[in-house]
N, C-alpha and C positions, 0 to 999 in steps of 0.2 A: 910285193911292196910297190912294183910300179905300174900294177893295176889300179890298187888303194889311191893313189898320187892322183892317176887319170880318171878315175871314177871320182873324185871330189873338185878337180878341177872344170869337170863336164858338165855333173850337177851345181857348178857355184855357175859356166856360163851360162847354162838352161835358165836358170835364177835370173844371172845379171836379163839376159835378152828379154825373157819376161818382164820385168823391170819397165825396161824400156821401153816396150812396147806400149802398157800400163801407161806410162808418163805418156805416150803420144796420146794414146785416149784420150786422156783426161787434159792433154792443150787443146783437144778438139771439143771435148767438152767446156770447158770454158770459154772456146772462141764460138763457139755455138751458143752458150749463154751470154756472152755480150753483141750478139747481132739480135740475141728473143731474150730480153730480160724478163718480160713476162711468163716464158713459159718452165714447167715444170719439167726437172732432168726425167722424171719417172715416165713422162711421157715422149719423151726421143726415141725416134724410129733409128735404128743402123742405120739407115738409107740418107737420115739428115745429119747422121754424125758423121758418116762414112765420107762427107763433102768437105768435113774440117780439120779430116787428117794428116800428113806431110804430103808433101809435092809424088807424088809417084804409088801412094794404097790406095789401090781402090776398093778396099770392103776394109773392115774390122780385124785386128787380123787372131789365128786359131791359135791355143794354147794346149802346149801338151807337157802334163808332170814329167816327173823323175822317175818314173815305173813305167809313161807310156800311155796312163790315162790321159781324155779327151776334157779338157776344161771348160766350164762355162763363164765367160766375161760376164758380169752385169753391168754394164753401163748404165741402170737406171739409176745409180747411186754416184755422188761424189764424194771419193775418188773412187774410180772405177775397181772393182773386188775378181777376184778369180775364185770361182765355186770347185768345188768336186763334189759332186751333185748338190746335194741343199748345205754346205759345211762348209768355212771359206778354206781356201787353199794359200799357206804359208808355211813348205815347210823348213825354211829360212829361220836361224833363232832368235830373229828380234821382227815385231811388223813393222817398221821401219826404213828396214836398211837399205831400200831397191831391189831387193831379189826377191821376185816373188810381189811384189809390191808396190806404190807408187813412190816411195822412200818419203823423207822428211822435204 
């Protein structure tokens, strides 16, 4: 029982940190879209978003599920999506909620 307890509470932080990470993306992508309002998100390099991240990342940062799989960020979309390979990765039970996600 108090595996069950630690194993849901592990996977809710893996969730929440994903979350958050997700949200810094995507202030970077927006503060990245109001310095180039002409340009298009699909065509942002990491390299130029990775300039508009919090004070102290220096790259993008790496997402790993609940099993251990290797995630793919897409950052050409807003709000920025978490892949397991081409299929988005949520498995959180609302897409919404911050875990896993950019939240509301």
């Amino acid at each position: 029982m108090i595996s069950f307890g630690y194993n849901s509470v592990s996977d809710w932080r893996k969730g929440r940190d994903a979350g958050l990470s997700l949200q810094a993306v995507y202030s970077a992508q927006r503060a990245y879209m109001a310095d180039n309002p002409t340009a298009e998100i699909s065509a942002v390099t990491a390299a130029e978003l990775s300039a508009y991240l919090p004070q102290g990342w220096t790259s993008l940062p790496v997402f790993v599920g609940l099993h251990g799989e290797v995630l793919i960020l897409k950052y050409s979309v807003m709000p920025p999506v978490l892949l397991n390979g081409s299929s988005p990765y949520d498995p959180s039970s609302k897409g919404t909620d911050g875990l896993w996600d950019v939240g509301e």
